[in-house]
N, C-alpha and C positions, 0 to 999 in steps of 0.2 A: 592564410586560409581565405577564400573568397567569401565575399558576402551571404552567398544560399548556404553556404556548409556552416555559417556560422548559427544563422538565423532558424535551421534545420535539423536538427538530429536525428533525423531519418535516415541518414546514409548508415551502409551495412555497418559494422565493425565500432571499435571507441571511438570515442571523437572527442574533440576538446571539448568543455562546459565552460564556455563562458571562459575561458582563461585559465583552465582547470586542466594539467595536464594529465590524461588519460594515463599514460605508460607511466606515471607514480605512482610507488605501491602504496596501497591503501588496505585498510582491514578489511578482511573479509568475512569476518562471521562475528556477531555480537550475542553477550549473555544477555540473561534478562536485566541486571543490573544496570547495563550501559539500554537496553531499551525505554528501562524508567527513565534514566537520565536523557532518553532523548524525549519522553515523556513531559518534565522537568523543565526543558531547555536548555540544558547544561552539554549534553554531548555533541554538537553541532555546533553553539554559538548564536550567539542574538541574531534574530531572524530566522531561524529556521524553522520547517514544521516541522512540527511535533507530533507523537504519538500519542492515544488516550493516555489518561490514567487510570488507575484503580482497576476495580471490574473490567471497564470498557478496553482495556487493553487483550487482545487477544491471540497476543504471541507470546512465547516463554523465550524462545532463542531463534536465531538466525544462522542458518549453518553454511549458508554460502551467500554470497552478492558479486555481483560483477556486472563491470561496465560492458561486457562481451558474452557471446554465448547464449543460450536460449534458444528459441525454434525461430525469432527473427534474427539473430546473432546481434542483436543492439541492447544484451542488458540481461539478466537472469536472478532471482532470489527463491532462496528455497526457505522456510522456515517452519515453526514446532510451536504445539500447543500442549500439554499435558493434560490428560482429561482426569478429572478426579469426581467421583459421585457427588459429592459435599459442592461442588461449583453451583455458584446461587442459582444460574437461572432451569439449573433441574429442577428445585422446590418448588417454581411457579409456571412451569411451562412443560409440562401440565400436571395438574395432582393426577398423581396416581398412573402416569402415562409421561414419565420424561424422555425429553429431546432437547435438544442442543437447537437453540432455532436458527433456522439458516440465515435469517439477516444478520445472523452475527457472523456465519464465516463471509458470507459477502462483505461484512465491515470491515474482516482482518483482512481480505484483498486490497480493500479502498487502501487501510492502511501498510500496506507494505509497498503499493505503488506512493503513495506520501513518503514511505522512510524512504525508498530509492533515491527519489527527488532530491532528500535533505543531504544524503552521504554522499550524490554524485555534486554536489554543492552547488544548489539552487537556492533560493530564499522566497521568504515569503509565507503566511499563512494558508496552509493546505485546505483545499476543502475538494471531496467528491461531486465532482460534475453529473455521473450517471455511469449507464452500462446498458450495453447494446443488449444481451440477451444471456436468463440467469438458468441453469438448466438442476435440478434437485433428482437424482435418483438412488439416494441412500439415505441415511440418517445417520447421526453423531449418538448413541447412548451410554448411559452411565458406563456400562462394561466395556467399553472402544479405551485403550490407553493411552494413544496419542492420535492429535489429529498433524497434517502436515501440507504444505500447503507451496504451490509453487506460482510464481509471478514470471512473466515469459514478456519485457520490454517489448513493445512495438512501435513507438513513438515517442518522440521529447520535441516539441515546439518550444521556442525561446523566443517567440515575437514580442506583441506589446500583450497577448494572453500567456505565460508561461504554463503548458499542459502538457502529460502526459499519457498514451494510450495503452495499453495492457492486457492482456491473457491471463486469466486466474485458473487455479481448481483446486479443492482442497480433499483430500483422501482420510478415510478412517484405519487407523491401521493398516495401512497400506494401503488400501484398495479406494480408488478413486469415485467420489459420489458426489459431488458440485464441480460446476464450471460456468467461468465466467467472461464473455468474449464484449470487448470493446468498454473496459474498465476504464475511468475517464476522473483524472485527479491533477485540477490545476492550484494555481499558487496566486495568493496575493498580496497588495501592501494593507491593506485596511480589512479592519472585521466587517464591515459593511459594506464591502462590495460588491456580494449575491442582493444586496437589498433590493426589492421591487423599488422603481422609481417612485414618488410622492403623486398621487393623482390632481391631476389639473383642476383646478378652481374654475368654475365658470365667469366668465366673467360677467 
């Protein structure tokens, strides 16, 4: 493999990770169990990102992943949330007027471009870069049964920044009501590596 194809995972189709053969089958759909434990640290292995926990986790299962496919053909994950009335942040957002707030389904985008990362075996601590443009024309409420949510790869850089670029949308009940174009979720060795620099001392 020449040096760009390594350095790039841009080209069409699978590609190798780092030493990672692509044409090895690998799991493709995970329950919620194996999400906690990728929560955990446990299902990937030391160094890998992780998903929330608790609450802030905001997927129930995973019903496809692949290194192929999608609308760029570099990658594809479809996943499920179960909506139940009783989920906390009905009771506070808003009395009397619940909704599902949408920075949380943009969260489970952030997070599902993070788990790609981890299962197509990357390392490093995830954290959400940004997102190009977030578009809201429906709502999540208590009576929606599931929400569903799909991630469409467009990018994997493996330079000396390891990032990923991404296509989100999440649908209620089928019917698609967010979307999220230029989702942006890289990897690090240190938890302090977004840190602002230390400001200059005058001398």
């Amino acid at each position: 493999m020449s040096n760009a194809s390594s350095k790039d995972q841009s080209l069409k189709g699978p590609a190798l990770l780092d030493g990672i053969d692509s044409a090895e089958p690998r799991q493709s759909s995970f329950s919620r169990e194996e999400l906690v434990a990728c929560a955990e640290g446990t299902l990937f292995g030391p160094n890998s990102p992780r998903l929330p926990s608790g609450p802030m986790l905001m997927v129930d299962r995973i019903t496809q992943i692949s290194l192929a496919g999608g609308v760029y053909g570099r990658g594809v994950l479809h996943a499920q949330l179960d909506i139940d009335p009783s989920l906390w942040f009905f009771a506070c957002h808003f009395r009397g007027d619940p909704v599902m707030p949408g920075c949380l389904g943009l969260d489970a985008m952030w997070q599902l471009v993070g788990f790609f990362m981890a299962w197509s075996g990357h390392r490093g601590l995830g954290r959400a870069l940004g997102v190009e443009e977030v578009r809201f024309f429906g709502q999540v409420q208590p009576h929606v049964k599931r929400v569903s949510y799909q991630i469409d790869i467009k990018r994997v850089i493996t330079r000396r920044l390891i990032m990923a670029t991404a296509e989100g949308s999440l649908a209620a009940d089928g019917q698609k009501i967010y979307t999220a174009s230029g989702l942006r979720v890289g990897l690090f060795e240190g938890a302090n590596a977004l840190q602002p620099p230390a400001p200059r001392v005058a001398a």
